[in-house]
C-alpha atoms as one frame of an Amber mdcrd trajectory, in Angstrom:
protein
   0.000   0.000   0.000   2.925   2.069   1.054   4.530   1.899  -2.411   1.343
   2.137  -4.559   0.453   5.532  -2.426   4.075   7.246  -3.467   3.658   6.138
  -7.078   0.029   7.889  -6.766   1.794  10.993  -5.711   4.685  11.159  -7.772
   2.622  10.580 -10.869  -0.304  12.688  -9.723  -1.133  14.356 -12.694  -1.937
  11.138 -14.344  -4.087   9.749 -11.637  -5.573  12.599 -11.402  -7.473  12.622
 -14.787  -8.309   8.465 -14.130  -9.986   9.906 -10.326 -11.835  12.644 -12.347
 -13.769  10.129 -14.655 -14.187   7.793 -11.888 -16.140  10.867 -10.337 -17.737
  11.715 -13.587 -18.735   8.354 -14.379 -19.743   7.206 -11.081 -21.745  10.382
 -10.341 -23.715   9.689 -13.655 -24.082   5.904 -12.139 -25.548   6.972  -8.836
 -27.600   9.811 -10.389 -28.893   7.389 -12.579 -29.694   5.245  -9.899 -31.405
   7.526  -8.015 -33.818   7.985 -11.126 -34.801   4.373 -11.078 -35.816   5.138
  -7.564 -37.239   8.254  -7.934 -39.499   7.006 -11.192 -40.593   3.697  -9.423
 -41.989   6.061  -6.435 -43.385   8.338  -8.797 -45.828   5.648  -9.536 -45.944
   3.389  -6.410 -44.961   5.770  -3.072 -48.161   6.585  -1.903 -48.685   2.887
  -1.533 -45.451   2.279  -0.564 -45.959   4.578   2.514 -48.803   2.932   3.566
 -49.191   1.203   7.286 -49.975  -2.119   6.064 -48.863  -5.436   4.441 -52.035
  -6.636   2.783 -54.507  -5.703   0.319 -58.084  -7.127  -0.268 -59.815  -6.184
  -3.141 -62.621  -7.971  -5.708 -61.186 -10.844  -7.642 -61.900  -9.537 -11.029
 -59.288  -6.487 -10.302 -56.194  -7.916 -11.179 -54.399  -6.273  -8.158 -55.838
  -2.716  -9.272 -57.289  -1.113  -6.466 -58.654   1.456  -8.690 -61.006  -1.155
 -10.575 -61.223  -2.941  -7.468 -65.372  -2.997  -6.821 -66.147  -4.494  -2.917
 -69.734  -5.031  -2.662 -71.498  -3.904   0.998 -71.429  -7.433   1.798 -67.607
  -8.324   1.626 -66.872  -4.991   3.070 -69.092  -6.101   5.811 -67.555  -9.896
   5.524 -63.692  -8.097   6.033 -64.832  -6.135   8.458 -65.773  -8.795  10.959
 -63.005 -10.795  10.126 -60.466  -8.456  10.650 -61.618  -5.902  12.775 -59.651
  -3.184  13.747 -56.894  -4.633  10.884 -58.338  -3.345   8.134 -59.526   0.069
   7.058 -60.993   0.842   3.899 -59.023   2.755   1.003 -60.463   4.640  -2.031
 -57.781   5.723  -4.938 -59.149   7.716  -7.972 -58.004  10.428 -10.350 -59.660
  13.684 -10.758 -59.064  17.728 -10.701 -58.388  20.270  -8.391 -58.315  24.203
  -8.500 -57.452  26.866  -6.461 -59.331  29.205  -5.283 -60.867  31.715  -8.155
 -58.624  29.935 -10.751 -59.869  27.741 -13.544 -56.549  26.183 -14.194 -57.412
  22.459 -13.431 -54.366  20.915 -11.653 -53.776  16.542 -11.762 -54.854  14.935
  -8.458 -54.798  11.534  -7.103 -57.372  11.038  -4.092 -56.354   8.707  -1.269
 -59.422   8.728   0.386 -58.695   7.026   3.955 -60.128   6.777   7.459 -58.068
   9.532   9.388 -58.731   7.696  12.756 -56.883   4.819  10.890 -52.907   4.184
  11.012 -53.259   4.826   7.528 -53.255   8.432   7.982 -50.083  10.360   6.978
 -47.339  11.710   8.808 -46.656  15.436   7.317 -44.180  17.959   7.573 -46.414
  21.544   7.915 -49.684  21.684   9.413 -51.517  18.669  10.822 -52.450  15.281
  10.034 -55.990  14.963   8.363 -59.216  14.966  10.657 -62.692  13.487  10.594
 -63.564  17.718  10.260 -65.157  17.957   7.022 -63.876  18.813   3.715 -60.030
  19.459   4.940 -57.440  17.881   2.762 -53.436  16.512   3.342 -51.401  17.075
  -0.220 -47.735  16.242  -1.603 -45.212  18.506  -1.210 -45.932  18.661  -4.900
 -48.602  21.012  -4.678 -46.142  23.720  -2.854 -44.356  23.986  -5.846 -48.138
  25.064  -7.803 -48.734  27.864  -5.554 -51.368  26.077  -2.757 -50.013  27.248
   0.874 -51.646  25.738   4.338 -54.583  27.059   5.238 -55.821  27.855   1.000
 -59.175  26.998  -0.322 -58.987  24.237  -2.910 -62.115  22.972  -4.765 -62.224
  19.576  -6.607 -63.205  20.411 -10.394 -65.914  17.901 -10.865 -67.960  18.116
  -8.102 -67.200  21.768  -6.483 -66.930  20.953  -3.260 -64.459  23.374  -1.514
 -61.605  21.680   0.716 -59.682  23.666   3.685 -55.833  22.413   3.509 -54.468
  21.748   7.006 -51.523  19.888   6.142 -47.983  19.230   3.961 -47.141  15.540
   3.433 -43.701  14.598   1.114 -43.159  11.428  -1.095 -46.784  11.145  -2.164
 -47.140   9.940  -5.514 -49.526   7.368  -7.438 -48.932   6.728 -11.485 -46.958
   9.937 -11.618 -49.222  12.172 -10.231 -49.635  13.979  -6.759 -51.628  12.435
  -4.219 -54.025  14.340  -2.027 -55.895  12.678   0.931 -59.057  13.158   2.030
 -61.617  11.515   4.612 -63.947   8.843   3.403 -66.564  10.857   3.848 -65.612
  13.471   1.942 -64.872  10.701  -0.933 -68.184   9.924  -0.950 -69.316  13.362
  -0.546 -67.560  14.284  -3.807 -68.551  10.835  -5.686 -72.407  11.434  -5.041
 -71.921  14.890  -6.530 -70.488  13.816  -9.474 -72.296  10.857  -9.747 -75.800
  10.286  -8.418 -75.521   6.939  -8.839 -72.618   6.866  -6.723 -73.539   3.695
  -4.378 -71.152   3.528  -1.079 -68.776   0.263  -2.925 -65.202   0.348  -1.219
 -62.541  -0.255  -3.738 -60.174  -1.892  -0.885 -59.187  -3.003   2.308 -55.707
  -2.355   3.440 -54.591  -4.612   6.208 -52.269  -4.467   8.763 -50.419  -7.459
   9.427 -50.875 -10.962   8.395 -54.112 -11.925   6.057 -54.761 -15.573   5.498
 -58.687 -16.055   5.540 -59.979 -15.628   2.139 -63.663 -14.186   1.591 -65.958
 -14.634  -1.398 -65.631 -12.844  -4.380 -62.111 -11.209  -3.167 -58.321 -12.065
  -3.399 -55.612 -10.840  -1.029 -52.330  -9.735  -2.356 -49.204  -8.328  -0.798
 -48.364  -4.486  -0.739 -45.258  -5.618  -3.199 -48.087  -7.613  -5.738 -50.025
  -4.321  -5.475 -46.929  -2.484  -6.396 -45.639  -4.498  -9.262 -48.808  -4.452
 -10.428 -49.426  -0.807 -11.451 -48.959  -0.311 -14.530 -45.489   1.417 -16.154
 -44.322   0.685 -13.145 -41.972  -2.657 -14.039 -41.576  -1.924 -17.790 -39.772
   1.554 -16.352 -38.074  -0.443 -13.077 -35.963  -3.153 -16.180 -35.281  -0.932
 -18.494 -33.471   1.811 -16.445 -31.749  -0.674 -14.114 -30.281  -2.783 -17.202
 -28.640   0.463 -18.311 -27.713   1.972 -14.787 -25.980  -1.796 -14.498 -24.409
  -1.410 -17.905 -22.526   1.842 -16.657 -21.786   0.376 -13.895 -19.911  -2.392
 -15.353 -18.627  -0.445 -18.327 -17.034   2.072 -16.226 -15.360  -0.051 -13.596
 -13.921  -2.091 -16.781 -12.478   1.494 -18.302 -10.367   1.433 -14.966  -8.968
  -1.560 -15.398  -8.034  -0.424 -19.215  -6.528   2.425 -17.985  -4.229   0.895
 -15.233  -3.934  -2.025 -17.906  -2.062   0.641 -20.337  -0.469   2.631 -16.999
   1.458  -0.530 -15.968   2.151  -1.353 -19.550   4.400   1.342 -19.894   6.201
   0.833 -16.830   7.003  -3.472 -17.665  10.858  -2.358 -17.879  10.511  -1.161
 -14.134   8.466  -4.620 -12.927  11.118  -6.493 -14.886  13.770  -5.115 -12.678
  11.891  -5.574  -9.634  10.940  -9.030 -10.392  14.993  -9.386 -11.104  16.078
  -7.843  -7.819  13.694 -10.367  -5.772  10.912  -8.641  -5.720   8.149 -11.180
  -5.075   5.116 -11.935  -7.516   2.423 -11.145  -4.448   3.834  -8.329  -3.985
   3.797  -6.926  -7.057   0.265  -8.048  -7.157  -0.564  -6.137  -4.066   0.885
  -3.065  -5.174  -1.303  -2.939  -8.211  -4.696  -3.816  -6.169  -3.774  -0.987
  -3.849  -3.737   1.507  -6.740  -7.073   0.130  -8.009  -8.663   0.059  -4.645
  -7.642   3.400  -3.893  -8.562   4.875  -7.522 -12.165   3.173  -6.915 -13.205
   3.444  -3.353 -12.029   7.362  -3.391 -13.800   8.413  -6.634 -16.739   5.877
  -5.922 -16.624   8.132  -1.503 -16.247  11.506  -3.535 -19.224  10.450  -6.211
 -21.514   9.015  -3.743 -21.179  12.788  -1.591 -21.655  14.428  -4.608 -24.896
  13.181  -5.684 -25.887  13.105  -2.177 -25.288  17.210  -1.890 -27.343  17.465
  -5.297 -30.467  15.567  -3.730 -30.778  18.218  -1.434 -31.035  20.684  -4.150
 -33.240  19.504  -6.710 -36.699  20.292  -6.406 -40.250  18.363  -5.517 -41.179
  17.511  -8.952 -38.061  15.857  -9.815 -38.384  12.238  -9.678 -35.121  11.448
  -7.728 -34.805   9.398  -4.899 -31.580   7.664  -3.151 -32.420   4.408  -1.366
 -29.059   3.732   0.984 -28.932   0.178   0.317 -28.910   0.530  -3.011 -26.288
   3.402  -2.955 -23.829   0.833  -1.148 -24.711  -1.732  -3.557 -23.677  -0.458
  -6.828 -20.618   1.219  -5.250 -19.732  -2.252  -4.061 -20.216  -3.479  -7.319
 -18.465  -1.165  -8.715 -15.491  -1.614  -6.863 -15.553  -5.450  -6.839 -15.253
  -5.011 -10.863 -12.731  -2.707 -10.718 -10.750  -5.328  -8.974 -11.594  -8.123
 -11.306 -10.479  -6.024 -14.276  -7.341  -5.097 -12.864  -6.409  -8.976 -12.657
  -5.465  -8.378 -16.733  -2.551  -6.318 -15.243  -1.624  -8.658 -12.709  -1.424
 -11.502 -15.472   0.559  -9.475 -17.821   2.997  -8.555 -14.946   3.285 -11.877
 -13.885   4.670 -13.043 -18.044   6.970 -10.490 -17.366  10.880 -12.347 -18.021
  13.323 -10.503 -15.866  16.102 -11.794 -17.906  14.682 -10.520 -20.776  14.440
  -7.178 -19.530  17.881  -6.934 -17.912  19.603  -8.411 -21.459  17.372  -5.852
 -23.487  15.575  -7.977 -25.472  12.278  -6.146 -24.466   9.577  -5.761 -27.617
């Protein structure tokens, strides 16, 4: 380690450039990864951040709970099977507008009971109520111009909501997700919809479900999640390429200190002919790898982490620690691998050669 580190520093220049587009390409990496994230909870996190494992919903849904239909009877049926478990939850898409503007804004109701533990931590104001027509939205909605205490309306009904509180991470199919009271679900449903008959689309449930009732299927928050659609087709196709980079840029390092140590076979030759043992030779090339690696992988990982603090709501970027630590990892471990071209060449290396000349 000793002699790698005072090869670093006398050729720092060179090493210098490698550490910048380990930084570079490692920053792109772990911004890239942190889109994955972010994209995936732009369509799942407001399930994701629910209180419970389980999901019941009809068995013609196909783990939708927004064409999920439970009939008065199996909401009745869940209820006195799981008690104080479950608690009923409503997802649809509609409008809002603030107050004397016309500009209809993308909303996702979460209609929940707010006595439940499905009710939402947030960050200004308070938690939603059983008081009437008050409403909990994304951090999202900041960004639009709606402050605490404004006077939303929903667009298709027209029934005015007080907002009381802030929540952050709140997303379903890429849009923002505002929660309101059961009641004032069905408030807003009957409004727009005289026809509007009490159904439940779900039942969230905390903890373990294992009784099945008629005419419904019980899935897994994960099922749910995998489920929704763009949500996997996005999740493959990002991660194969934030993999690819990952690979193809730890394999650039080991082409670089490949051509590095190329250069420099007249000096191994002559430590290989003075005694200079094979393993440690080999160490003295990890060492330079390692360091090159862990340092730019440290310095890319802060970077992006300074730049998440930055960006703002509607940017789809989220950092997940584990899987931060993971593809640095990874990245490293390859590094190493693809440095073990170098340690084969060194190890053809003929010292006699060398010392008589006869070097091509």
């Amino acid at each position: 380690m000793r002699l790698a580190w005072k090869e670093l520093k006398y050729n720092w220049k060179k090493y210098l450039f490698i550490e910048i587009i380990v930084v570079l390409m490692m920053f792109m990496v772990l911004f890239l990864s942190g889109l994955v994230q972010g994209l995936g909870r732009a369509v799942s996190s407001g399930v994701e951040n629910m209180n419970a494992e389980h999901f019941i919903l009809s068995d013609d849904a196909e783990k939708l709970i927004t064409v999920s239909n439970l009939t008065t009877t199996q909401s009745d049926a869940v209820k006195d099977t799981y008690g104080k478990k479950a608690t009923p939850i409503d997802i649809t898409r509609m409008y809002l507008q603030k107050e004397n503007d016309d500009e209809k804004i993308d909303v996702t109701y979460f209609a929940i009971n707010p006595s439940s533990y499905l009710n939402v931590d947030v960050y200004k104001g308070h938690k939603l109520t059983n008081k009437t027509n008050t409403i909990v939205l994304d951090d999202d909605y900041e960004s639009k111009g709606i402050k605490l205490n404004d006077t939303i309306k929903d667009a298709n009904s027209g029934i005015s909501f007080k907002v009381v509180g802030f929540t952050k991470d709140a997303m379903y199919g890429h849009v923002s997700v505002a929660y309101i009271s059961t009641d004032s679900y069905k408030a807003i449903m009957k409004e727009a919809n005289p026809m509007f008959n009490n159904t439940v689309h779900a039942y969230a449930i905390k903890g373990s479900a294992k009784k099945t009732i008629k005419g419904t299927k019980t899935y897994t928050k994960q099922e749910i999640i995998k489920s929704l659609p763009g949500y996997q087709a996005e999740q493959m196709t990002i991660t194969m390429v934030e993999w690819l980079l990952v690979v193809i840029t730890a394999f650039i390092i080991g082409i670089f200190f490949f051509i590095i140590n190329l250069q420099k076979e007249k000096e191994f030759g002559v430590l290989k002919a003075i005694g200079t043992r094979m393993s440690r030779l080999v160490r003295f090339i990890l060492s330079q790898v390692c360091i090159i690696s862990i340092s730019g992988a440290l310095i890319a990982g802060v970077l992006v982490l300074l730049m998440s603090q930055a960006l703002p709501a509607t940017m789809p970027f989220f950092l997940v620690p584990s899987q931060v630590i993971l593809v640095l990892a990874s990245f490293i471990l390859i590094s190493i691998l693809g440095s073990l071209a170098t340690v084969i060449r060194v190890a053809k290396i003929d010292p006699a050669k060398i010392i008589g000349g006869d070097f091509e």
